[in-house]
N, C-alpha and C positions, 0 to 999 in steps of 0.2 A: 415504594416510598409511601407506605400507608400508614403511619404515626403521625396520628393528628396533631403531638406535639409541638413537630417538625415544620414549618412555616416553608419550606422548599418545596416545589410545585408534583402535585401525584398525578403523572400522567395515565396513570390509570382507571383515574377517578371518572364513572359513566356520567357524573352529574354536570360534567363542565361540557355547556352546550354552546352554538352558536351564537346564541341571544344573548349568554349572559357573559361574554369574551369581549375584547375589544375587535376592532380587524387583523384579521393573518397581514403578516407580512407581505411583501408584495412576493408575489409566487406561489405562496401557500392556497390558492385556491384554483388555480392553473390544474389542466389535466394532468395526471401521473406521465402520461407518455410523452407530455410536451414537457414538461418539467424538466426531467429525467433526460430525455433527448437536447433541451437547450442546457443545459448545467452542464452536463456528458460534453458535447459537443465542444462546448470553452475546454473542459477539464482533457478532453484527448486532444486539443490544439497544444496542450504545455508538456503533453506525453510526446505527441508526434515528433514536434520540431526536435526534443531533444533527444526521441529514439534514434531520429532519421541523421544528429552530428555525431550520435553516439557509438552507429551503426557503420559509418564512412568514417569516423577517426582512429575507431581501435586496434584497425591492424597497422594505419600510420604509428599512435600511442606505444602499443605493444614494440615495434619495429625500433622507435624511437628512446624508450625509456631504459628497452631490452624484457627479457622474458623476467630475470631475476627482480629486477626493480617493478615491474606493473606486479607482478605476483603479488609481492609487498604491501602496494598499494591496495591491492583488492584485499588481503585478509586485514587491514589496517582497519581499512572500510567498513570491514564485519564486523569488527570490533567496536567499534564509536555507532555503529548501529545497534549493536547491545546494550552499550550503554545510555543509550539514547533513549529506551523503556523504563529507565531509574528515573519516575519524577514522580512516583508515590499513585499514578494512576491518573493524576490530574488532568494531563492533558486532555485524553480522552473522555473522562467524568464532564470536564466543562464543554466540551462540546457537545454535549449531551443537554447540558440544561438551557446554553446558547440558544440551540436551535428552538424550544421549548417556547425560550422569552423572546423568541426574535417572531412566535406566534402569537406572542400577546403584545407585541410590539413593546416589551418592557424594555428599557432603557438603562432604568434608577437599577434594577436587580442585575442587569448584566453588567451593569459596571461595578456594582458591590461584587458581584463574585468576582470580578476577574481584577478586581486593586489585591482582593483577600490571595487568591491564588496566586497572583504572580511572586508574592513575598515568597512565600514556599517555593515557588519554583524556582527560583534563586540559588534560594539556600542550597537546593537541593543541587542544581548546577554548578555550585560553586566545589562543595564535597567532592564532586566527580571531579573537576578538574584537579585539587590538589591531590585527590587518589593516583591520580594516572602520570601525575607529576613526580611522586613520590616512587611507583614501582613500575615503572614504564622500562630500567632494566629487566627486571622478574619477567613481566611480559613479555617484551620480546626474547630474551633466554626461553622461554615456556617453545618459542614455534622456531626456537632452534634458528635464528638472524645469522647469518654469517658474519664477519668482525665489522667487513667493509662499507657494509649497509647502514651498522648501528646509530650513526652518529643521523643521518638522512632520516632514518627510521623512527627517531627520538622525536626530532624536528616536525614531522607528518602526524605522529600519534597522538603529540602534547598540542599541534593547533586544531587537529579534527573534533579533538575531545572539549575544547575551548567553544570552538565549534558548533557542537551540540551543544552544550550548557546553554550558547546565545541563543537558539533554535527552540530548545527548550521554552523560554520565556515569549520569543518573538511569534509562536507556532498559538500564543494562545488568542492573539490580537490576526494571527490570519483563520481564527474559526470563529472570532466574531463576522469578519468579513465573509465567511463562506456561511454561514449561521442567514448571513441578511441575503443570500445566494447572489452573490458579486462573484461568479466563476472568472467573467474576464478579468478581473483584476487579477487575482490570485495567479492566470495565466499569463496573464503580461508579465508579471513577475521571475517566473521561473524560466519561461522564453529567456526573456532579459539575464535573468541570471546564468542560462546556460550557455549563449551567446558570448559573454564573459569567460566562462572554462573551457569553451572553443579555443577563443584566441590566449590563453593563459597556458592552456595546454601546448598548443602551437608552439609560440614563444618559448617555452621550457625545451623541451625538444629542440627547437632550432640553435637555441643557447645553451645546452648542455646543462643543464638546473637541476638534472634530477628532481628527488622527491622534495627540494625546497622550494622549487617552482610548483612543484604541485599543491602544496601546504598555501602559496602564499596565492594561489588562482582559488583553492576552495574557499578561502576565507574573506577575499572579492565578491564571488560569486553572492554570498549571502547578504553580505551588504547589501548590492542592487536590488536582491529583493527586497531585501528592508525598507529600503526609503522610497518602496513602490507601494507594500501594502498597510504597515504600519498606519499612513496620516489618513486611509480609507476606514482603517477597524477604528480612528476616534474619533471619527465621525457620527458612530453610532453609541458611543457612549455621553455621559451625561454631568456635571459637574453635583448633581444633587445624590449621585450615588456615592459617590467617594465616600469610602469608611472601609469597615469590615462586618463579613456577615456575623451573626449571633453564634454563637457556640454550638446553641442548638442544632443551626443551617451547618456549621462544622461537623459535626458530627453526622449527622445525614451524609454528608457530602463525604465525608472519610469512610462511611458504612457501604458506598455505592464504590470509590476511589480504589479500596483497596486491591477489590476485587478485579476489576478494570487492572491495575498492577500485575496480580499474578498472572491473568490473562495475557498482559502484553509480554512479557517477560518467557512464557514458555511458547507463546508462538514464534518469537523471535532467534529463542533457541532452535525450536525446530526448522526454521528458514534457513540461519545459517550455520547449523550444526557441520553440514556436509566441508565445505568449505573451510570451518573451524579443524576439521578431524583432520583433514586433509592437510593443512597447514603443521597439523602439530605432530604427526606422524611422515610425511616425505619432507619436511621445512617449508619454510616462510614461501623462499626462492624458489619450487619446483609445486606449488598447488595452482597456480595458475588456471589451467583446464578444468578445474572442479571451481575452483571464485568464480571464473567465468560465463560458466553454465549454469551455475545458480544465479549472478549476473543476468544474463540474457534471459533467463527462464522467470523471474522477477519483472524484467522489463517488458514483456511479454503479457503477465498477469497485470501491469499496472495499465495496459491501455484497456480492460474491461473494468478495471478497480476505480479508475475517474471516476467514475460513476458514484460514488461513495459519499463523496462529500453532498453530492445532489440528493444520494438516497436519504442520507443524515438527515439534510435540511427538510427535503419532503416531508418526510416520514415524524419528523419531530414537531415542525411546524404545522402540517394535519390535526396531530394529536392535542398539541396547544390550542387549536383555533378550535376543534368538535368535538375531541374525544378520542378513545381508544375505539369504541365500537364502533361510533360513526364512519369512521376513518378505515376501517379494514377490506370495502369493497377497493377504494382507489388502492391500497397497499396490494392488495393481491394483483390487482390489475400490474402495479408497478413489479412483484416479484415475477411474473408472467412472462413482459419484455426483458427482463434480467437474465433470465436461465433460461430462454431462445437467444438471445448474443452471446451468452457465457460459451454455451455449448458447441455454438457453431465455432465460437473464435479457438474453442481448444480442439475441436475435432479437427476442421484444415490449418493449423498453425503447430499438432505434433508431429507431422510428418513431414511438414516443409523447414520446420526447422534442425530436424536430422539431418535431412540433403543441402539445406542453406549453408550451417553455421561449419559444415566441414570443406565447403569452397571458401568461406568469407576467411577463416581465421589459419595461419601457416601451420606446419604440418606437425611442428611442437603442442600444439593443444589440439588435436585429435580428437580427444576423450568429451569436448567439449559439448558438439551436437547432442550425444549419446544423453551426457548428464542431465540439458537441458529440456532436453525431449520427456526424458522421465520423470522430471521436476515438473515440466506444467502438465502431465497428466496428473500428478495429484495437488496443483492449482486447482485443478476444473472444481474438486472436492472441496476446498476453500473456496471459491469464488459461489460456485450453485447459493449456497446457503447465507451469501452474505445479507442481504432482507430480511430474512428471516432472525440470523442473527443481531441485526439492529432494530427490528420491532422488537426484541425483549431488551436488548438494552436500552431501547429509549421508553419502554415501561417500567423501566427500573429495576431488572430481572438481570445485574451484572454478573450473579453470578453462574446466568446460561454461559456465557462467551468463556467466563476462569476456569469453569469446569472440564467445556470444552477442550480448550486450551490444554487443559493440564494432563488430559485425557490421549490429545492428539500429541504431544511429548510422550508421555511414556510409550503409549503404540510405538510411534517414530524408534527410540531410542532401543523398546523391546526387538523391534525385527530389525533391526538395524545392527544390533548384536549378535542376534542368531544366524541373517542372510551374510556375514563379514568374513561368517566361516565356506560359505557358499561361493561369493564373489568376490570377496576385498573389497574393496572403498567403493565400489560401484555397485556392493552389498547396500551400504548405507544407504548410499540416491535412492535405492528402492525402498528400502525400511521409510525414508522419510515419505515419500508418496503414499506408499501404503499406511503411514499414520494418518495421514490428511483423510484416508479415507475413512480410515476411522472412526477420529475425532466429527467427522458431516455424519454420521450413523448415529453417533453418540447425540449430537446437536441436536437429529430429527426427534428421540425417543424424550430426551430431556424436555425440551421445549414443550413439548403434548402435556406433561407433568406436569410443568412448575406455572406456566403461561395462563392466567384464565382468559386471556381473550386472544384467541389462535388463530393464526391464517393457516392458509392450503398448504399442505406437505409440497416443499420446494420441488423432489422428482415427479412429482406428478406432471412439471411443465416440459420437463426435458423430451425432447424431440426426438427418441432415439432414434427411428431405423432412418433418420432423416442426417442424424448426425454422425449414423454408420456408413451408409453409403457416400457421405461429403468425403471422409475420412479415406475409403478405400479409392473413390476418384483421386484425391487427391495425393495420395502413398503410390499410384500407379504412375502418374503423370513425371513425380518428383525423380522415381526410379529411373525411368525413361528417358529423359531429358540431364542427369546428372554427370556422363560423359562430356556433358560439352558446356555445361556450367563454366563461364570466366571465373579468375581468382580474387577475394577481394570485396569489397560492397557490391560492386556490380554482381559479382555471383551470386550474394546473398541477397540482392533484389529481384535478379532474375527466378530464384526459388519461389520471392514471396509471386510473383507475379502470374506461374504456373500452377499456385495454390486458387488463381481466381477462380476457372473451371468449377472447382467443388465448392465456394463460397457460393458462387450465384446460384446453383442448385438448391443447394442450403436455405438460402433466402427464399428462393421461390416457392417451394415446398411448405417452407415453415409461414413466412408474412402473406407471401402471394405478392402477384404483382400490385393488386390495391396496398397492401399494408406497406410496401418499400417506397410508391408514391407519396402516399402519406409521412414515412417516414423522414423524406429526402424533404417533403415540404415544410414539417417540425423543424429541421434545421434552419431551413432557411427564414423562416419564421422565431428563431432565435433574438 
């Protein structure tokens, strides 16, 4: 953002120093580890609680709904999460300049951008829903619905897509509030709101509602968030902002946005490509084992991904309150403790989830552990480089992530083609892994290019033979003990619990026992 022109803030600029800034937001001058650790911490309380109903309900859900109908619901899913990337880039752009102004304490500019963008994001949520209204037959004909489904199925697609559009607009008033790093808010929320699809789900199931109960529990759910974070994010706005930015700031902001766009759009392909293919080649009613494991292997990735919105805030609110340069001893420091958790949590969490999720779930989705195993190995590839990939996006470098991105599709989609002739559809699973790994290759070498003010190559922190031997404790123990694994959440707790073995190793080796104290005190200090 180096157009003097342009009146929207260059967070690149070395001139913008301490002195001549207002005060950082509160937290922006907080240690990286403590930040990072207290923001995390809120943010894996709204992961847990709903891994942990999400973990104990699905074989009730599945059992309940039947194999044909949850199948449904999971590629529905995938779908309204694709669509859910169509909002011109914005979302993601304003969180970017949020966190910026929420380091100079600006108020007047974050409520100008965010009156300016919410029109757009309207419009653009409005498009989507009449789109999906109008060929929501086509769609479902595409993954082959069976007759019986169609009318349930019409009912689920047309309120999830609603859905989003709301999420859309209301997603931008929860990154003011994650901007000012209010994690517990943002977490009470989703608590609350999943607490809600517990008992909605229940309720369906016990009353035979099919996918109309489902429809009518998702669309609940969001509400309770709403009227939890919503009156916190206008709190931080200002009645002296209200207007629209200048053309000029439009145009900036569309120059950074778009690229943000393509980027979200082919990652999200490549996420649920597997799932997608699978749908549209065995139908709707029999992909199940493949939604699922991508499912799981997603849920999995999202308890070290909390950390994201904390990385955001840090990282942007730093750069707001000192600078780029200033700023890159604590950034490295914070990508350091990132990819020592990333690494540990994927080294004992792929081998526990092989022997876990084939006790957890009945004997129709099989294929499930398999997929999901091999999904979050190439997680680790997306997750290592997340840091990295948000110090250039929040110096205005959006289009490291689109390139990425576009980069890690075609990999994906390249071997995914070629391995199809190899394996069939569990060809794919591995094409997509092996694109992620790709697209972190491509990341590293880009980044050193286009970035003038560069942190530490993200594998330099990776812990290997530390994250090699967690993993082979861990792959021994899980073999061992998988005879006598119960059926059920119980089994699939019991896996995670025989994964602690290689965890505490892990820990020990990598923090020490000083650095886990401290760590465990960081929380608590929260």
């Amino acid at each position: 953002m180096s157009d003097d022109r342009h009146p929207l803030p260059d967070p690149d600029e070395e001139s913008v120093s301490a002195a001549s800034t207002p005060p950082p937001a509160a937290g922006a001058s907080r240690g990286s580890a403590r930040t990072l650790v207290s923001g995390t911490s809120w943010s894996a309380l709204s992961q847990v609680i709903p891994l942990v109903i999400n973990l104990a309900m699905t074989p009730y859900i599945i059992h309940g709904l039947g194999d044909a109908r949850y199948s449904i619901f999971l590629i529905i899913s995938s779908i309204t999460m694709l669509l859910s990337q169509f909002d011109g880039g914005i979302g993601q752009s304003a969180m970017r300049y949020f966190t910026i102004y929420a380091g100079r304490d600006d108020r007047v500019s974050t409520t100008r951008l965010l009156f300016s963008v919410s029109a757009v994001i309207a419009v653009f949520g409005a498009v989507i829903t009449v789109l999906v209204v109008a060929f929501s037959p086509q769609i479902l004909t595409f993954f082959r619905l069976e007759d019986a489904f169609v009318a349930e199925a019409t009912v689920l697609l047309i309120s999830l897509t609603a859905v989003v559009a709301f999420l859309l607009l209301r997603n931008l008033y929860n990154a003011v509030v994650s901007a000012r790093h209010q994690f517990k808010v943002l977490s009470i929320a989703v608590v609350a709101g999943h607490v809600v699809y517990a008992i909605g789900l229940v309720l369906t199931v016990e009353n035979g509602w099919g996918l109309y109960g489902v429809a009518v529990t998702m669309i609940l759910q969001q509400v309770v968030g709403t009227v939890i974070t919503v009156p916190i994010g206008l709190r931080y706005l200002t009645r002296d902002g209200l207007g629209l930015i200048t053309r000029a700031e439009a145009a900036d902001f569309a120059r950074y946005a778009w690229k943000v766009q393509v980027a979200g759009i082919a990652t999200i392909l490549a996420a649920q490509k597997d799932q997608l293919v699978a749908g549209r080649v065995l139908s709707a009613q029999q992909s199940g084992p493949f939604g699922q494991g991508t499912n799981f292997a997603n849920q999995l990735k999202m308890v070290p991904l909390n950390a994201l919105a904390p990385i955001q805030a840090l990282i942007g609110s730093e750069i707001g309150a000192v600078g780029a340069e200033a700023s890159r001893p604590k950034v490295e420091r914070l990508q350091h403790l990132w990819v020592v958790f990333v690494a540990g949590w994927c080294a004992v969490g792929i081998p526990a989830t092989i022997v876990g999720v084939r006790a957890w779930l009945p004997e129709s989705f099989a294929l499930t552990g398999s997929v999901a195993a091999i999904l979050l190995a190439g997680h680790f590839f997306t997750l290592v480089c997340i840091v990295a990939r948000t110090w250039a996006l929040t110096l205005g470098h959006a289009e490291v992530a689109m390139h990425q991105s576009v980069v890690t599709l075609a990999a994906n989609v390249g071997l995914s083609i070629a391995l199809w002739f190899v394996w069939g559809i569990m060809g794919v699973v591995v094409g997509t892994s092996l694109g992620a790994a790709v697209g972190a290759v491509y990341l590293s070498v880009h980044t050193r290019r286009v970035v003038p003010t560069r942190i530490r190559w993200f594998m330099r922190d990776v812990p290997y033979w530390q994250a090699a031997v967690a993993a082979a404790v861990t792959l021994g123990l899980e073999l061992a003990v998988e005879p006598f694994l119960p059926d059920g959440a119980i089994g699939l707790a019991a896996a995670g619990l025989v994964a602690v073995p290689g965890a505490v190793f892990y820990v020990l080796t990598t923090l020490g026992i000083r650095g886990s104290k401290e760590a465990v005190a960081m929380v608590r200090r929260r």
